[in-house]
C-alpha positions as CSV (number, residue, x, y, z in Angstrom):
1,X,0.0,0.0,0.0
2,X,1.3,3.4,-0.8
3,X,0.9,5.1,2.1
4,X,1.8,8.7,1.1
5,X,-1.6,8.4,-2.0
6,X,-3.9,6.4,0.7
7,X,-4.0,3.6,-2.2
8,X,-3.9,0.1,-2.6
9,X,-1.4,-0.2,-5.8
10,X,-2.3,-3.3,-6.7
11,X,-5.8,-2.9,-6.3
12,X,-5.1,0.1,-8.5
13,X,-3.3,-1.5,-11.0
14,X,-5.7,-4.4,-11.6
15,X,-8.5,-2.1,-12.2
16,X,-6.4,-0.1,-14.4
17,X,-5.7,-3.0,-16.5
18,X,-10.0,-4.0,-16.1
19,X,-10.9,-1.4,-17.6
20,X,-8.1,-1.0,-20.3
21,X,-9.6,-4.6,-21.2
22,X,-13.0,-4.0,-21.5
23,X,-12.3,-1.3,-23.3
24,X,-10.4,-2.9,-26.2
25,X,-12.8,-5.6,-25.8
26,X,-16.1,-3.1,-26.2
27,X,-13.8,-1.0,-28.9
28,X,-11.1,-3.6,-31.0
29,X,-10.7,-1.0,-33.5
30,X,-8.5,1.0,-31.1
31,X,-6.1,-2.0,-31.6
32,X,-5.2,-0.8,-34.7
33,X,-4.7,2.5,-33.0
34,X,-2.2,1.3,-30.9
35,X,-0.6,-0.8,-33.4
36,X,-0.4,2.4,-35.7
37,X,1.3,4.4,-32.6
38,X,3.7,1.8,-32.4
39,X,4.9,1.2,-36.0
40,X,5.7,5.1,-35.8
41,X,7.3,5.1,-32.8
42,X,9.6,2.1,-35.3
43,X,9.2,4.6,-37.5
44,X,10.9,7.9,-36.2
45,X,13.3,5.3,-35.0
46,X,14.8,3.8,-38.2
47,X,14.8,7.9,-39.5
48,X,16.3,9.5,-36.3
49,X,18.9,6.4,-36.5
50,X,18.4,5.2,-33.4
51,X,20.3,1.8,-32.2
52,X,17.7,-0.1,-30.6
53,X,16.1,-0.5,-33.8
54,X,18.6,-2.6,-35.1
55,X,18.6,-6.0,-33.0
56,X,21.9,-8.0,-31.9
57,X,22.3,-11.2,-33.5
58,X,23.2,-13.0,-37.0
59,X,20.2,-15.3,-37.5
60,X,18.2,-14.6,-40.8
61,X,15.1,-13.2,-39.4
62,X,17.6,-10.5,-37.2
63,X,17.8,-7.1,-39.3
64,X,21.3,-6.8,-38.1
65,X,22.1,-9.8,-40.6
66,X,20.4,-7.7,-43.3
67,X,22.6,-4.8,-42.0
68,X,25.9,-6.7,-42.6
69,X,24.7,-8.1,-46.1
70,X,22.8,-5.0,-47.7
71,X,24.2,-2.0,-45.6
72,X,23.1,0.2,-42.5
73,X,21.0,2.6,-44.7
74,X,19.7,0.3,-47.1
75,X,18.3,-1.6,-44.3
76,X,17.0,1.5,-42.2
77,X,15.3,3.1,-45.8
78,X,13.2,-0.8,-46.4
79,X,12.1,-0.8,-43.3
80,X,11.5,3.0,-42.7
81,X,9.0,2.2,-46.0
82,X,7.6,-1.1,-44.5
83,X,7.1,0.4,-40.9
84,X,5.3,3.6,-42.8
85,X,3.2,1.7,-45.1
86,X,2.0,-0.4,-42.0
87,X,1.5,3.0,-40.2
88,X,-0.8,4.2,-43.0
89,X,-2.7,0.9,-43.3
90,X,-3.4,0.4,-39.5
91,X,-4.3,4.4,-39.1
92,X,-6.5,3.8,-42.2
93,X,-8.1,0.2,-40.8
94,X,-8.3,2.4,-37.3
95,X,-10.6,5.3,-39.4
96,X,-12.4,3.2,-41.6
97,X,-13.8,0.8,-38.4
98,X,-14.4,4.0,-36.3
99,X,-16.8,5.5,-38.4
């Protein structure tokens, strides 16, 4: 219990979530929403040339074994287009479902 708010946290947190829940359930189009929020986010992260973007590892389905075949910037410019086309289609699923 967090004394200093006069809360339960948990209790808090599992209404938080509760609601958050029936609310997706009630409204699924928000899902594509969220998943639209999320490949921007990608997004301004393969532009800005941010690091986390690019994953550790050499297996195949890694884009840092794409980086080391095809190039840093080749890799960050197909999926800056994949991430923005997937933007567009979710934003667009998001408006055509919420109508």
């Amino acid at each position: 219990m967090l004394s200093f708010l006069n809360i339960d946290y948990q209790k808090f947190v599992e209404q938080t979530y509760d609601q958050a829940q029936n609310f997706i359930a009630n409204n699924p189009h928000y899902g594509y929403l969220i998943a639209s929020v999320g490949f921007g986010i990608f997004l301004l992260g393969f532009v800005r040339n941010w690091n986390w973007v690019m994953e550790p590892g050499g297996g195949i389905y890694n884009i840092a074994y794409w980086e080391n075949r095809i190039g840093n910037r080749n890799v960050r410019i197909v999926m800056g287009i994949t991430c923005g086309l997937a933007m567009i289609s979710t934003l667009g699923l998001f408006l055509y479902y919420n109508r």
